[in-house]
NUMI-655089 format. One record per residue: residue in one letter; x, y, z of N, C-alpha, C, CB in turn. Coordinates in steps of 0.2 Angstrom, whole numbers, plus 5000, padded with zeros to 4 digits. Atoms other than C-alpha are relative to their C-alpha. Glycine has a CB too. Example, Ala and Ser with C-alpha at 12.3 -4.5 7.8 and 13.67 -1.06 7.14 Angstrom:
2
A500449945000506249785039500450065000499550005006
S499649944999506849955036499650055003500250024993
//
This chain:
520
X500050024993555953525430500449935001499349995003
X499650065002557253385435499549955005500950015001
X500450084997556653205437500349965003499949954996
X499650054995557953155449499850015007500849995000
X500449984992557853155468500749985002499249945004
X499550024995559153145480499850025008500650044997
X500350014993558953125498500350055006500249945002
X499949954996559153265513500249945006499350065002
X500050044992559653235531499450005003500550035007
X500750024997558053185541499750035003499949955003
X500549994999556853275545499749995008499749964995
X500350024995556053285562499449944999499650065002
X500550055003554753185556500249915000500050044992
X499650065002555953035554499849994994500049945005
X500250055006555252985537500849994996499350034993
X499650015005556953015529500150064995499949944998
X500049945005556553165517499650045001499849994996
X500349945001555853325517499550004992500650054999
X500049995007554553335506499850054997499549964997
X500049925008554553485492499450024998500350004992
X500549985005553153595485500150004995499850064999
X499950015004552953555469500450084995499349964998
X499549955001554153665460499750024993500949985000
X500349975007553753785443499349994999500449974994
X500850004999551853785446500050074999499749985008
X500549945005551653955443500850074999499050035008
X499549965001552754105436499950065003500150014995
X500049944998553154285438499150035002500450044995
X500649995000551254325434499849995004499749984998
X500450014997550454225445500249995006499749974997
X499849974993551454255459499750065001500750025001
X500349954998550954435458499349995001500150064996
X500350015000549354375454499749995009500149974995
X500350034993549154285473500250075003500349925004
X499649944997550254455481499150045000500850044996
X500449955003548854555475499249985001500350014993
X500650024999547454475475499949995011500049924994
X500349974994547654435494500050075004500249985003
X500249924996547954645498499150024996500850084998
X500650015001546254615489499650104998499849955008
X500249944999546054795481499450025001500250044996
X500749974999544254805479499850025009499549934997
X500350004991543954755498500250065003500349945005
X499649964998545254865501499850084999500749974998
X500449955002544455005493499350025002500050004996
X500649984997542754995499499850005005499549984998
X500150004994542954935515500550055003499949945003
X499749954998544555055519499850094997500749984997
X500049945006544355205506499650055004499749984992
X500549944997542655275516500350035009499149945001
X499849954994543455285532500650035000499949965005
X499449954999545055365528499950054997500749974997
X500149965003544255475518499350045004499849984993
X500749964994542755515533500450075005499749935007
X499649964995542955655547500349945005499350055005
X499550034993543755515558500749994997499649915003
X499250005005545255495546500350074996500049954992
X499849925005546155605533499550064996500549984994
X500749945005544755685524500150014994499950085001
X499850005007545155755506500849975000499950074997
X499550044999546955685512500149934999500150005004
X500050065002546555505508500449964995499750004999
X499650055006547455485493500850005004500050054992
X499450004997548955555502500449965006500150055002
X500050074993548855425517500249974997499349965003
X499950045005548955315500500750005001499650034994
X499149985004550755405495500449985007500250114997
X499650014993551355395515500149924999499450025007
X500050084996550955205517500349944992498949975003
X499650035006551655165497500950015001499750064993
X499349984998553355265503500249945005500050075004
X499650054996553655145518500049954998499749985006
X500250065004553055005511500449964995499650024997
X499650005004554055015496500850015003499650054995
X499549994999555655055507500149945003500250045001
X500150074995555154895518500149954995499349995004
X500050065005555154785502500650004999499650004994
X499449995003556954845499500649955003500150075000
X499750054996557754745512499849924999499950025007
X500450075000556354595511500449974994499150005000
X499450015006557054595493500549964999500250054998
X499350044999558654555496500249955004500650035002
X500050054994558354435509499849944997499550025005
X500050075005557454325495500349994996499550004996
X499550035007558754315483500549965004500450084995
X499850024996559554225498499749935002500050055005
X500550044995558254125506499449984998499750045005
X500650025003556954035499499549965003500149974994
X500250054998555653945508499350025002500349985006
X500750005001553653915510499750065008499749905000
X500149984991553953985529499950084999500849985006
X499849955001554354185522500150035006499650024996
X500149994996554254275538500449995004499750005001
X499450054994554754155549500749964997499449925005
X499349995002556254105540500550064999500049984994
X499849925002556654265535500450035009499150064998
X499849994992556554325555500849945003499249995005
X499550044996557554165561500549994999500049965000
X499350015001559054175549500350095001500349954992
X499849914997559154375554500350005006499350055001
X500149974992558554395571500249935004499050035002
X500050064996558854195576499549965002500350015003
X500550065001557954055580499450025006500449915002
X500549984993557154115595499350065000500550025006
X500549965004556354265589499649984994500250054999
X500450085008556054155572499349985003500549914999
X500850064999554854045581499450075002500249925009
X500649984998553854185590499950054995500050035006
X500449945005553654305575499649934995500850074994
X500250055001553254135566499349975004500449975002
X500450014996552054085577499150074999500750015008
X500549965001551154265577499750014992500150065003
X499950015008551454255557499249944997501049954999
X500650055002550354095555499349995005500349925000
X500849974996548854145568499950044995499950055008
X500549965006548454295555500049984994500250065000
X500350035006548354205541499649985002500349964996
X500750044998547454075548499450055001500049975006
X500649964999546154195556499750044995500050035004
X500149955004546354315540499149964996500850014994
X500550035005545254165528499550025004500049904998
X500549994999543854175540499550084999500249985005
X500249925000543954375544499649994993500750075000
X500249985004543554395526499549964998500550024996
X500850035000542354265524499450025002499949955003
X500549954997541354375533499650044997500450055003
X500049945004541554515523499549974994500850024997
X500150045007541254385508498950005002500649884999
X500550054998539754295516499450065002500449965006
X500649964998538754455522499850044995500250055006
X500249955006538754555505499649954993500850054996
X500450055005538154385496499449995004500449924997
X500649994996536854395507499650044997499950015007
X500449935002536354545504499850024992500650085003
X500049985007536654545486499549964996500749984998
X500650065001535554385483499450025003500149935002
X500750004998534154445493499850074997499849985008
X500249945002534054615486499950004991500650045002
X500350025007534154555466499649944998500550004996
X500450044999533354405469499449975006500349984999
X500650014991532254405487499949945002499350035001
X500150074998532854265491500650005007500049934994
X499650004993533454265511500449935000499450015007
X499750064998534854135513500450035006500449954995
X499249974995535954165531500649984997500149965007
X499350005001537554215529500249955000500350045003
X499450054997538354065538500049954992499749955008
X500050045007537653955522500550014993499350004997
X499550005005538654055511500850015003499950044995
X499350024998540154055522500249964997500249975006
X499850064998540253885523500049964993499549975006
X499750025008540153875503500550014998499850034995
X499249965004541453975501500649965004500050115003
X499450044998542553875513500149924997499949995007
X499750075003542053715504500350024992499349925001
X499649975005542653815487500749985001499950084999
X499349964998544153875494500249935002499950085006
X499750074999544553695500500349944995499649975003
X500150045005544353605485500550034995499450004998
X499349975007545553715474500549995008499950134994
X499349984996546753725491500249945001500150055008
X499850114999547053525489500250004994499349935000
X499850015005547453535471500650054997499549994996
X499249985003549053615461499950075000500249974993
X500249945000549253795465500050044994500550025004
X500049965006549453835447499150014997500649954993
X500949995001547253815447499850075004499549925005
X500449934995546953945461500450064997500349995010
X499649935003548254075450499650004997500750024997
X500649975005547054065437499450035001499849954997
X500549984997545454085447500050055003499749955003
X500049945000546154225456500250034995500250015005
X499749935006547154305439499050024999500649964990
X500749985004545154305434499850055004499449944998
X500449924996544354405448500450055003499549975008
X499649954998545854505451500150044994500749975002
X500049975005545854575433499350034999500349964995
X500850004995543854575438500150085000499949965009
X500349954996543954705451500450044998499949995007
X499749965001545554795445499650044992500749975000
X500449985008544554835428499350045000499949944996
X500549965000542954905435500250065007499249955000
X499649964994543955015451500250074993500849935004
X499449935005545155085434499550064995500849944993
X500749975004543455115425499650065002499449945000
X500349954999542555215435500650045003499449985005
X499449955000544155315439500150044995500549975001
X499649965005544755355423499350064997500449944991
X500449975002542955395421499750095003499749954999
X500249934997542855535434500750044997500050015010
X499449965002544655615428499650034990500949935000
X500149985007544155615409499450065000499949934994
X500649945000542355715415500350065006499349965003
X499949954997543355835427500150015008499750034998
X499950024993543055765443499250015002500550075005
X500750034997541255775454499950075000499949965008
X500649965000540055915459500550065002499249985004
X499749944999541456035462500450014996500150025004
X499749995007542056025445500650005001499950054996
X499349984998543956005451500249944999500150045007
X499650064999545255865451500450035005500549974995
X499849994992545755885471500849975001499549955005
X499550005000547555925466500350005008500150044997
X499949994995547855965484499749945006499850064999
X500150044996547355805490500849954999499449974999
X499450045003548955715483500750045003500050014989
X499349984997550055825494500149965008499950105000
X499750054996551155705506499850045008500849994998
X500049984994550855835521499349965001500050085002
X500750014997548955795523499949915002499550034993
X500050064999549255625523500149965008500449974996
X499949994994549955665540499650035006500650024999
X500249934999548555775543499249955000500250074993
X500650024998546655725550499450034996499850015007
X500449965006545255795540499850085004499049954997
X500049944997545255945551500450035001499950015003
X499549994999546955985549500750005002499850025001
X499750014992547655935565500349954998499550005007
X499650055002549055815565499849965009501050024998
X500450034995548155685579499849964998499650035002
X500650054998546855555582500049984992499250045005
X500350035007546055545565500450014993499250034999
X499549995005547655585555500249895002500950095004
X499750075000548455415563499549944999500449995006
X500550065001546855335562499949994991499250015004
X499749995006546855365542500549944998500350075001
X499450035002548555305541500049935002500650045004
X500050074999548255145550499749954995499649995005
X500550055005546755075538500350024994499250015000
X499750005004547955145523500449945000500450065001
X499750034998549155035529499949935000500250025003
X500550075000547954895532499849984994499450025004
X500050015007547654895514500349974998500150044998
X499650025003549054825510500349905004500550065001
X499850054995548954675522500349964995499549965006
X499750075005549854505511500250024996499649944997
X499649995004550754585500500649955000500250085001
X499550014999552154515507500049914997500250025008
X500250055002551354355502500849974995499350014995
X499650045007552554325487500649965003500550064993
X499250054997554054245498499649925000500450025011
X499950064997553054115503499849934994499350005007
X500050025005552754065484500949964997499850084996
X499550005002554554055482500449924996500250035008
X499850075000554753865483499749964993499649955006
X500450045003553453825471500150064993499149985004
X500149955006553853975457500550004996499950075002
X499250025004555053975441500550065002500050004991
X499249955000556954055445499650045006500250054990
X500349964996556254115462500550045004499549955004
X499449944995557854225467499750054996501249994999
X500449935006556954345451499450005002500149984991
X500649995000555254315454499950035005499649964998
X500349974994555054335471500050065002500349975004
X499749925000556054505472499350054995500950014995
X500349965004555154575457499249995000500349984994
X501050015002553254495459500050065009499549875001
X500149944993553454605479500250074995500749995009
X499949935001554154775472499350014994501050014997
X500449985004552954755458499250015005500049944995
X500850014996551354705471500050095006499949895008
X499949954996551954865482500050064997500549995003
X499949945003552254975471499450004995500850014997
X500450005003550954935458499550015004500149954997
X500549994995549554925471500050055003500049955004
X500049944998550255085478499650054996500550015002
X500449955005549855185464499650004999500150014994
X500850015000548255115461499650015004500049945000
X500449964993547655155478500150074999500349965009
X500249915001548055335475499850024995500550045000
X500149985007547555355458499149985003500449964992
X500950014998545655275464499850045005499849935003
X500449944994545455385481500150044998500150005006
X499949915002546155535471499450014996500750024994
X500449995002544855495459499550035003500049964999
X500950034995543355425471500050085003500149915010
X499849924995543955605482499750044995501050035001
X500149945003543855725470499349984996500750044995
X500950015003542255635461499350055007499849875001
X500549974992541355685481500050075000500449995009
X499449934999542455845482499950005006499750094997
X499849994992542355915500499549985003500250075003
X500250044997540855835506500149935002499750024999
X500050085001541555665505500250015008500549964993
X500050014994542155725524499449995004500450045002
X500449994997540655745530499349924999499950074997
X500450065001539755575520500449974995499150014998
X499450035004540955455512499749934999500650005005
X500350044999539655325510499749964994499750025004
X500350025008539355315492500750034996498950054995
X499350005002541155335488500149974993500549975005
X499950055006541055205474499450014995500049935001
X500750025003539255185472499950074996499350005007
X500549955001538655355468500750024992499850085008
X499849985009540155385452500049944994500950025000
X500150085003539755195446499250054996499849915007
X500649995001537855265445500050064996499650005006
X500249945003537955445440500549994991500250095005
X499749985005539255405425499849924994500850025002
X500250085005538755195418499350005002500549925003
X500550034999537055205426499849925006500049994992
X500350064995536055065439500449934999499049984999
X499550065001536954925430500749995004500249994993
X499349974998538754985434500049975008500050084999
X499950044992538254955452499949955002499750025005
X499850084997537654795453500649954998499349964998
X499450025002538954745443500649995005500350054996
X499549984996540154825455499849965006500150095002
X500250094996539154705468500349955002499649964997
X499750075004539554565462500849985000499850014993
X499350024999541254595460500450015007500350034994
X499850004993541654655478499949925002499550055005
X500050074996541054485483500549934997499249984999
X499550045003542154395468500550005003500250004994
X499549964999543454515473500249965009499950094999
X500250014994543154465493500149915001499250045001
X500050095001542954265488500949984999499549974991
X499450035003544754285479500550015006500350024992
X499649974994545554385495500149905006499250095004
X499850054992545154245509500249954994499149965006
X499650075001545654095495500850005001499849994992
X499149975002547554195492500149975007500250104998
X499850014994547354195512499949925003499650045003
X500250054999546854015514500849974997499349974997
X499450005003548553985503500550035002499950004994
X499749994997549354075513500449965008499850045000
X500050034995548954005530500349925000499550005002
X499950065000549253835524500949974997499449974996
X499350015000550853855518500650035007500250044993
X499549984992551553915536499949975004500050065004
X500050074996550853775543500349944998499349965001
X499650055004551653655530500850025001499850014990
X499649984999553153755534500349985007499950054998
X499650004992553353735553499849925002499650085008
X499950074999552553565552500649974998499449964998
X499450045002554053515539500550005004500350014994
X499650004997555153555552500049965007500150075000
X500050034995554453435565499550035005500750005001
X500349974992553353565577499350004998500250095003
X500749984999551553575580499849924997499750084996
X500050094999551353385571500549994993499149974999
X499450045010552853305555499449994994500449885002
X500650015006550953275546499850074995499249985004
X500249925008550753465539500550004995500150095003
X499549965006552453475530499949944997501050035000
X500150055006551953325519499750024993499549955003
X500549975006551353355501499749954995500550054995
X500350035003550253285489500749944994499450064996
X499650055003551053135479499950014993499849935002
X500349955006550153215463500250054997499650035001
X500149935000549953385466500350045001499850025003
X499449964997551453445475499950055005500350024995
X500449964995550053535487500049995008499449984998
X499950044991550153545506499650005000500250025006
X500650025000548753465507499949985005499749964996
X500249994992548653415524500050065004500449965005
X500349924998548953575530499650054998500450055001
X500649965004547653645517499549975006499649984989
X500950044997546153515526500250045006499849885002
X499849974993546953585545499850054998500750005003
X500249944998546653765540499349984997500450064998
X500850005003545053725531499549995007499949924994
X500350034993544553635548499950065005500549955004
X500049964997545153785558499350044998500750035000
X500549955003544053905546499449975002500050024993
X500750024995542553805551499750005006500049965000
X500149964994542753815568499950065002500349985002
X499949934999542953995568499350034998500650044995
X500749974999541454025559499549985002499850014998
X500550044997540253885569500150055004500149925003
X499949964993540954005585499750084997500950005002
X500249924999540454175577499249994998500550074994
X500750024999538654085571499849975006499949974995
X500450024997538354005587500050085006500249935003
X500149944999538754165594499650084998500450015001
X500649965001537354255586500550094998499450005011
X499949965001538854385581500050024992500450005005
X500149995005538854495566500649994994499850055001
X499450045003539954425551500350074997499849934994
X499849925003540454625546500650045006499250064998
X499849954994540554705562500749955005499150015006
X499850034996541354555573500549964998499749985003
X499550045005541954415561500750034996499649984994
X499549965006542754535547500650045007499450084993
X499749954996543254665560500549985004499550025004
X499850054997543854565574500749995000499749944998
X499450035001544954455567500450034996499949954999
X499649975004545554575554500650025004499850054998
X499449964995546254685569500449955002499750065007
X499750035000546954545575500649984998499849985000
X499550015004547854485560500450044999499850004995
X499549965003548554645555500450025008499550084996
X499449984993549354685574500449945000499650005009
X499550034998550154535573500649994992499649925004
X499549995005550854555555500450045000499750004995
X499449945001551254725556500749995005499750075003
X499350044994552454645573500349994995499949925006
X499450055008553054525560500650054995499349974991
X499649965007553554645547500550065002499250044993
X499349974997554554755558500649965003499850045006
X499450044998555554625565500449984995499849955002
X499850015007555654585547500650044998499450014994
X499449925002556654755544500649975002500050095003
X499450004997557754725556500649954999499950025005
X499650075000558054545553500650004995499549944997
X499750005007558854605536500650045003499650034993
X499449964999560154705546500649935003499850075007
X499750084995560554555558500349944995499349945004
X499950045001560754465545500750024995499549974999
X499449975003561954555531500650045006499750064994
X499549984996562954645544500349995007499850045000
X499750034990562754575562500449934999499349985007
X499750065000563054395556500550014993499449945000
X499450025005564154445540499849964994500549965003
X500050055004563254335528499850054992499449945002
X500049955006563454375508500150065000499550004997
X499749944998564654515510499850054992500950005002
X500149965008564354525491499550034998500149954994
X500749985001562654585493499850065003499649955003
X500149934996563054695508499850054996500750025004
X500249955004562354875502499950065007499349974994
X500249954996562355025513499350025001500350054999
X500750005000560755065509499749944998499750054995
X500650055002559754915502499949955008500249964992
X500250074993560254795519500250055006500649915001
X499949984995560554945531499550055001500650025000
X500349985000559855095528499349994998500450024999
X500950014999558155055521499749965004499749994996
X500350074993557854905535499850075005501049935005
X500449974993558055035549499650045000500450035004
X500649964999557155155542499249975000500250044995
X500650055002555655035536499949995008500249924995
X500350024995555754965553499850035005500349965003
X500349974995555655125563499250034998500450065002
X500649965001554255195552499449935002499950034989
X500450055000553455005555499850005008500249954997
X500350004991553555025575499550055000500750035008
X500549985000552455185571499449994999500150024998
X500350045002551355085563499749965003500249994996
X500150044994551254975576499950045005500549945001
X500349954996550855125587499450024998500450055001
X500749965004549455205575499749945002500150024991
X500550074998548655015579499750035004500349945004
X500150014994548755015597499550075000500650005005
X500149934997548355205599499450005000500250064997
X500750005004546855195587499449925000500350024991
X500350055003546255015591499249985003500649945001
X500649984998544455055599499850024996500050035003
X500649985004543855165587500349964994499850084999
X500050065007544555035572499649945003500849974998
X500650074999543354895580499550004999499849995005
X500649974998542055015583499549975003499750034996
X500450024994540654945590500049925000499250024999
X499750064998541454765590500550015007500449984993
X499649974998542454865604499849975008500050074998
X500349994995541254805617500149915003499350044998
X500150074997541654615616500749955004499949964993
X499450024999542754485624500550014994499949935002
X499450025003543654445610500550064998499949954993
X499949924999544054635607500649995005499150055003
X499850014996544654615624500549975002499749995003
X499350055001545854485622500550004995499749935000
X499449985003546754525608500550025002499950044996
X499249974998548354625615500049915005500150105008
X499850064996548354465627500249944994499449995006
X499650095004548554335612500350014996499549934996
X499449995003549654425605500750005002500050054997
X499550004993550754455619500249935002499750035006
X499850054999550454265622500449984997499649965001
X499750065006550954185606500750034998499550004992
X499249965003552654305604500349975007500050124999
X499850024995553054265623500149905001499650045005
X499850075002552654065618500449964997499649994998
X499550015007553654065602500650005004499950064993
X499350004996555054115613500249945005500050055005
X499750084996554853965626500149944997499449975005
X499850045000554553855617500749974994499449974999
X499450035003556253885606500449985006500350064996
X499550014993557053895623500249915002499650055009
X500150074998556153715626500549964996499349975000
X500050065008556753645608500950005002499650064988
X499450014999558553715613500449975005500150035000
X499650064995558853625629499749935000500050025008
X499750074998558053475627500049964994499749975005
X500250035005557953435609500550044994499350005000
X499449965005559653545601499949964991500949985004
X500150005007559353445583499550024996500249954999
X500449985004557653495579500050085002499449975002
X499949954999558353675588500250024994500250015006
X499650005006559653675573499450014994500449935000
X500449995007558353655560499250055000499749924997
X500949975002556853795565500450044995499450075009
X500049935008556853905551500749994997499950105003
X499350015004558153825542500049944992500449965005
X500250095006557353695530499950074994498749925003
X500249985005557453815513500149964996500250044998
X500050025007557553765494500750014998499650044996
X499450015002559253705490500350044995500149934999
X499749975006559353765471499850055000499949974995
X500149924999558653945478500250015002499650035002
X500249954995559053955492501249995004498949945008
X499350014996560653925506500149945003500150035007
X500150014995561253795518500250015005500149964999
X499849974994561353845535500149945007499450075001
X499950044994561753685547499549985000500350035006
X500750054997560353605545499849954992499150075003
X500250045005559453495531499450074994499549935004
X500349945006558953595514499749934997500750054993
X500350035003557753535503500249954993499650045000
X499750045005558153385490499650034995500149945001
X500449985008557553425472499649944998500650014994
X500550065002556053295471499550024994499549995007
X500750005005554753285457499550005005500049924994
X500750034998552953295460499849945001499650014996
X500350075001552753115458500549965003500049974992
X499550064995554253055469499649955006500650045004
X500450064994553552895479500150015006500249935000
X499949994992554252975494499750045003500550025002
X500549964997552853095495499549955001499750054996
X500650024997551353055507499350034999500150005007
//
């Protein structure tokens, strides 16, 4: 890591410098490590897996939903890919979109980009917060409200998101190797005994039609609902860009920690619901409710489950931290550029941490769940629920704009001819981005009965409207930034990493140390 410093052009902010994530903090590993850890498989399996595998989704199709949403996925990373070997910056998304699609869509996919993170940490505190309840008063009987262990888990998750990101790769590599290791356990262990009570391995779930297909056959309602929470599965994968700044040789890592978290995580989600599936056999459409529980119990015995317990809740703890470390690097990102306040893109003088924008989202997450405990609402049903659907409609936006940005940008604007590629910056963008407007239909279509009985509340109610606000916002206020403030218009989504990344007409980042005196 070099020890010198040299100075950028200034900064909204006026201080004079841009200050930098602390650089080589963490490697290929533990990049994947955070990718992975926030699509959060456990969660993603116990709380997705039952309902794509019920009569309201695919049915013994589940795994195949799996193979569908690995395919897009994996062709959507193909463009993002090449886009990091370009572009390096803490912003991912919203840089990405703004040197594509331009500054103005930049800021509003931006904009919807850092609402679902934010709101993600809470969602899954939820989750966290309602199964440590349950889990402590059922092996110990001892009642504490949920909120108490929220609000643990948010001053945890604060305390490492202040200090050097190379702590929080460790703590999640632990509960990510955790929950991937008792998931692969009870898997390998239905395959090597034959499968469940109808002695079969549910070949015929692994076939790609059904994935398209509702548990009744019929290509409809509970086919695309299925497909949705498949898909949902996968939320922060994309994570690894925003690593980019702070990771060694990040034109290689970044590419290879995404194609690895997408493709790695895909297989894995089909190999466990082919399992969990054929463990049920054909009643799993009918009660899909001990999907885990009941092949933990009949093959390791009562331990096995509480085990499995336990680690849903590590697994669930390490999900909202990854997401807390997400959120805070897209506020550090659009504060360095001058918007919303010059105090977020600051970094620790130490640490090399965005630590003001860690304490802001920390703050935020407090307030979020003061509001769902003074509202007497449930932290599964409303909290988790809620704000998930939130999150994920405004990512999945994101990540179609994303496709296309990768056209805009190798072919409409001409940059790095040498990269051009018929398929990697054309062909798979457009196709990625129509299968993702699908996807972004399967939402809408299905976005009632994915609430379910959260379906009935305002906030329910207001979702399409603060999505619609903040994308139609993001737009004014580039429009504002461009007429009456053209030199902070010049630099949205332009501030990357000099020895990663580009310069595009604006100020790149200088190569600072951790310990340069010009961090605040």
């Amino acid at each position: 890591m070099s020890t010198e410093s040299s100075t950028a052009a200034p900064p909204a902010s006026g201080s004079g410098e841009v200050n930098r994530l602390k650089a080589n903090s963490v490697g290929l590993v533990g990049v994947v490590f955070m990718a992975i850890a926030t699509a959060a498989p456990i969660t993603a399996m116990t709380g997705n897996l039952p309902v794509i595998a019920g009569k309201q989704g695919n049915g013994l199709g589940a795994p195949a939903a799996y193979i569908v949403a690995t395919v897009v996925l994996t062709i959507f990373s193909v463009g993002y890919v090449t886009m990091a070997k370009h572009i390096t910056a803490a912003g991912a998304f919203y840089g990405f979109i703004s040197h594509g699609l331009g500054r103005i869509v930049g800021m509003a996919a931006g904009l919807l980009a850092v609402m679902a993170y934010v709101v993600f940490e809470a969602s899954i505190l939820g989750f966290f917060a309602k199964n440590l309840h349950d889990l402590v008063q059922d092996q110990f009987n001892t009642d504490i409200h949920w909120g108490v262990w929220a609000f643990v888990g948010v001053a945890i998750i604060a305390c490492l998101g202040y200090f050097d990101i190379h702590l929080t790769a460790k703590v999640l590599g632990i509960a990510l190797v955790l929950e991937i290791s008792i998931l692969a356990l009870v898997s390998l262990a239905v395959m090597f005994t034959g499968g469940g009570p109808d002695g079969y391995l549910a070949g015929e779930a692994l076939n790609p039609i059904h994935g398209i297909e509702g548990a009744d056959g019929t290509i409809g309602a509970a086919a695309g609902f299925g497909l949705f929470f498949a898909f949902w599965s996968w939320v922060g994968f994309e994570s690894t860009a925003m690593y980019g700044e702070e990771s060694r040789d990040p034109k290689r890592v970044v590419p290879r920690a995404t194609l690895i978290s997408v493709v790695g995580v895909g297989l894995f989600y089909v190999f466990v619901s082919w399992m969990m599936v054929s463990a049920q056999g054909r009643g799993v459409v009918e009660d899909s409710s001990g999907l885990f529980f009941d092949p933990l119990g009949d093959h390791f015995g009562g331990w096995a489950v509480k085990v499995f317990r336990w680690l849903i809740v590590t697994g669930s703890f390490a999900c909202a931290m990854a997401f807390h470390q997400c959120a805070a690097r897209y506020l550090y990102a659009i504060g360095r550029e001058g918007f919303i306040h010059p105090s977020l893109g600051k970094t620790h003088r130490t640490h090399g941490s965005p630590h003001i924008a860690s304490v802001v989202q920390t703050v935020i997450t407090v307030l979020i769940v003061t509001g769902f405990l003074l509202a007497d609402m449930d932290p599964v049903v409303h909290m988790y629920g809620l704000l998930a659907l939130l999150g994920t409609g405004a990512i999945l936006i994101v990540q179609t704009l994303c496709s296309f940005a990768a056209v805009g940008y190798f072919h409409v604007q001409g940059k790095h001819p040498e990269t051009k590629h018929w398929f990697k910056t054309l062909v798979a963008p457009v196709v990625a981005g129509v299968a993702m407007i699908g996807v972004v239909g399967l939402l809408f279509y299905n976005f009632e009965s994915a609430a379910g009985d959260a379906a009935n509340t305002l906030l329910f109610d207001l979702i399409p409207w603060i999505l619609g606000l903040l994308f139609v916002g993001g737009i004014a206020l580039a429009l504002y930034m461009k007429a009456s403030s053209p030199d902070a218009y010049e630099r949205m989504g332009r501030i990357i990493l000099e020895d990663a990344g580009e310069r595009d007409h604006a100020p790149a980042i200088p190569a600072q140390t951790a310990t340069d005196p010009a961090r605040t």
